[in-house]
PDB file of N, CA, C and O in Angstrom:
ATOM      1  N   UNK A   1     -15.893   5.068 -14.089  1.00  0.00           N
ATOM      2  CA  UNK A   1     -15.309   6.305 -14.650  1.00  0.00           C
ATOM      3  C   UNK A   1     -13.990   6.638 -13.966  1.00  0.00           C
ATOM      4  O   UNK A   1     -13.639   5.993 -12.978  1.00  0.00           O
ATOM      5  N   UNK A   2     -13.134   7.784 -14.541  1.00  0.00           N
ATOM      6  CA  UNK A   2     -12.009   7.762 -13.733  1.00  0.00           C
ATOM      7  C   UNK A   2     -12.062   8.489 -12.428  1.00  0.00           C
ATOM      8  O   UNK A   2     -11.411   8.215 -11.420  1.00  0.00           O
ATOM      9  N   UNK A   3     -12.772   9.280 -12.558  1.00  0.00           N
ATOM     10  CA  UNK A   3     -13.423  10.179 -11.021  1.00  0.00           C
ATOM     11  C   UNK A   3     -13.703   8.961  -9.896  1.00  0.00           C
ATOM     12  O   UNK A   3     -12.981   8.839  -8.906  1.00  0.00           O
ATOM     13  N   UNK A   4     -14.781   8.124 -10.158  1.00  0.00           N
ATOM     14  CA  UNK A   4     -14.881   7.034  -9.357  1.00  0.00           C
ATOM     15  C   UNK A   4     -13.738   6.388  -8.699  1.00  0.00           C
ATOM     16  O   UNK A   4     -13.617   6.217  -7.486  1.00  0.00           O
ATOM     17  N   UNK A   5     -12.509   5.880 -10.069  1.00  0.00           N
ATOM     18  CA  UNK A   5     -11.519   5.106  -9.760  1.00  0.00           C
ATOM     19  C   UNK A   5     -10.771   5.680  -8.689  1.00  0.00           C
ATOM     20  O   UNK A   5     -10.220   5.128  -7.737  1.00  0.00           O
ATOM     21  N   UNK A   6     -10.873   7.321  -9.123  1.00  0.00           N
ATOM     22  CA  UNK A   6      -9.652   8.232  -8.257  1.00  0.00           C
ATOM     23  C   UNK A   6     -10.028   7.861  -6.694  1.00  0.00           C
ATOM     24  O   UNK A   6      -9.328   7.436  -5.774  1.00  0.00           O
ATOM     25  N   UNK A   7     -11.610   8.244  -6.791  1.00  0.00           N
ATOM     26  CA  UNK A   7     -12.034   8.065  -5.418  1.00  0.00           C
ATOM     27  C   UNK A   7     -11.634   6.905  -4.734  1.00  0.00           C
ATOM     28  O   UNK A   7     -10.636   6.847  -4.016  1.00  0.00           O
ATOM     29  N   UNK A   8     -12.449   5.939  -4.967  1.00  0.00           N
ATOM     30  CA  UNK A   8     -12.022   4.543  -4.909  1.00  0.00           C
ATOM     31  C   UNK A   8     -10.289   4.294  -4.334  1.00  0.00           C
ATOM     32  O   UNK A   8     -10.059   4.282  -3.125  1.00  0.00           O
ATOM     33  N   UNK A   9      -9.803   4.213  -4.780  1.00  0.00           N
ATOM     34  CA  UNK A   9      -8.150   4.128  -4.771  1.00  0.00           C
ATOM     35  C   UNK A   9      -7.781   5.415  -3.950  1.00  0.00           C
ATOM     36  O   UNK A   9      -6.567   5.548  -4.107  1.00  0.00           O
ATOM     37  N   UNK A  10      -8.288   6.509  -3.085  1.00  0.00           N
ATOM     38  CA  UNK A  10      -7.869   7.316  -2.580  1.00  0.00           C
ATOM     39  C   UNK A  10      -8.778   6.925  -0.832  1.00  0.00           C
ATOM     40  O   UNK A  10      -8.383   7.171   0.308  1.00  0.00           O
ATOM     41  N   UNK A  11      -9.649   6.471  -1.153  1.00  0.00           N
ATOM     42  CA  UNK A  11     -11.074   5.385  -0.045  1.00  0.00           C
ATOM     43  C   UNK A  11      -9.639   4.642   0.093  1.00  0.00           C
ATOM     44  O   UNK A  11      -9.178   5.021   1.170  1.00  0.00           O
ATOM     45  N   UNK A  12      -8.916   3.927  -0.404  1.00  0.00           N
ATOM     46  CA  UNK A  12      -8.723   2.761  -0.720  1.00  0.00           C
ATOM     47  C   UNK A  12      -7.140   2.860   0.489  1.00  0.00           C
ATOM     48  O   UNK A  12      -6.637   2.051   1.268  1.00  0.00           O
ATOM     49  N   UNK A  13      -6.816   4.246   0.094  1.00  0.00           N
ATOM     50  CA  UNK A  13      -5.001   4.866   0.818  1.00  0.00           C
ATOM     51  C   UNK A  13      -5.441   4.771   2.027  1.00  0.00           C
ATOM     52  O   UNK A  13      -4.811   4.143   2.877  1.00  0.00           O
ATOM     53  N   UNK A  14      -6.839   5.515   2.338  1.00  0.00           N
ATOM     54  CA  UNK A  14      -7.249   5.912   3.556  1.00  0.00           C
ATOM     55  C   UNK A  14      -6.936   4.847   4.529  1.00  0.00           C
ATOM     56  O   UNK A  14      -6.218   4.876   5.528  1.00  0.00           O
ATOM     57  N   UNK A  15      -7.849   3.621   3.854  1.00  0.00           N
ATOM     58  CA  UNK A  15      -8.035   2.566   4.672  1.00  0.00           C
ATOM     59  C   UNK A  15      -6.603   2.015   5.607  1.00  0.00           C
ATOM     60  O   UNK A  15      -6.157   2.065   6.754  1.00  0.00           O
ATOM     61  N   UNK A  16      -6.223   1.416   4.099  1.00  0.00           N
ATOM     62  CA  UNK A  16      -4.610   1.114   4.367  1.00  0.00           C
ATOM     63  C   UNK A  16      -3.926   2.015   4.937  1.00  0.00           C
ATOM     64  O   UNK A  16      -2.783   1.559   4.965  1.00  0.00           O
ATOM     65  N   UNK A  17      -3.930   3.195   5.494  1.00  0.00           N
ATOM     66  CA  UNK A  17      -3.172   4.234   6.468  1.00  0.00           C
ATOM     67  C   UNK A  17      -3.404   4.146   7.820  1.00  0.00           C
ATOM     68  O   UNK A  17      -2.609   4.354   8.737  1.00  0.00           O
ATOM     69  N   UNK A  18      -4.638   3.800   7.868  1.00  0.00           N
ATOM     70  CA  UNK A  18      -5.313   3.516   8.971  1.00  0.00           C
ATOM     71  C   UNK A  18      -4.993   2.033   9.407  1.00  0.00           C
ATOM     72  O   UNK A  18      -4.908   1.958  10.632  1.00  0.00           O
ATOM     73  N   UNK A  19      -4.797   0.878   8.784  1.00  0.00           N
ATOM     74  CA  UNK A  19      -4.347  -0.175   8.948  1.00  0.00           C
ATOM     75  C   UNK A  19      -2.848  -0.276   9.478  1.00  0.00           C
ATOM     76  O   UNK A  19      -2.511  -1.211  10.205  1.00  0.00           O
ATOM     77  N   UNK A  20      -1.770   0.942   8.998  1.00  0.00           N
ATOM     78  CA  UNK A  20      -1.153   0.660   8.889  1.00  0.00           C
ATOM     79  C   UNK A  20      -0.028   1.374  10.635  1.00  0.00           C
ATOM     80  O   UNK A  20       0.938   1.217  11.381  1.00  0.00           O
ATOM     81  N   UNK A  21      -1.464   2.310  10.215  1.00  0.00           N
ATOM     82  CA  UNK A  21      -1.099   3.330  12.041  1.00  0.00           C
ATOM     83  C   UNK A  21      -1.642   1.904  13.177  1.00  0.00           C
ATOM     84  O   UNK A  21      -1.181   1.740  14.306  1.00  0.00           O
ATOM     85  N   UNK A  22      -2.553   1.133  12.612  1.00  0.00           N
ATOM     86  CA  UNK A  22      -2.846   0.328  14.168  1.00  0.00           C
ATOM     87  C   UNK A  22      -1.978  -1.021  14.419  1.00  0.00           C
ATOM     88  O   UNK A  22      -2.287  -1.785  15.333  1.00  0.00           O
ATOM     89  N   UNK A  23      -0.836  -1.285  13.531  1.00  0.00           N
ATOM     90  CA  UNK A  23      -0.384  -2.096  13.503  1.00  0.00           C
ATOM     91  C   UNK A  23       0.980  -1.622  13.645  1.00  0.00           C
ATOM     92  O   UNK A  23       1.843  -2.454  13.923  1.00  0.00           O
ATOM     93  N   UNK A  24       1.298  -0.397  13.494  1.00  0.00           N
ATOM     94  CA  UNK A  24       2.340   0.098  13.757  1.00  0.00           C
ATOM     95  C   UNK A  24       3.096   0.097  15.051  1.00  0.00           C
ATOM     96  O   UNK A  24       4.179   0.674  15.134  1.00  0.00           O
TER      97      UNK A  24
END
């Protein structure tokens, strides 16, 4: 559903933000 997707893909920013602070 699109609720899911939103979630999903917003799960999804989180991650990659977090990836992106420890590599920073």
């Amino acid at each position: 559903s699109e609720r899911d997707k939103r979630e999903f893909s917003s799960a999804l920013d989180q991650t990659i933000l977090k990836q992106k602070r420890k590599t920073a």
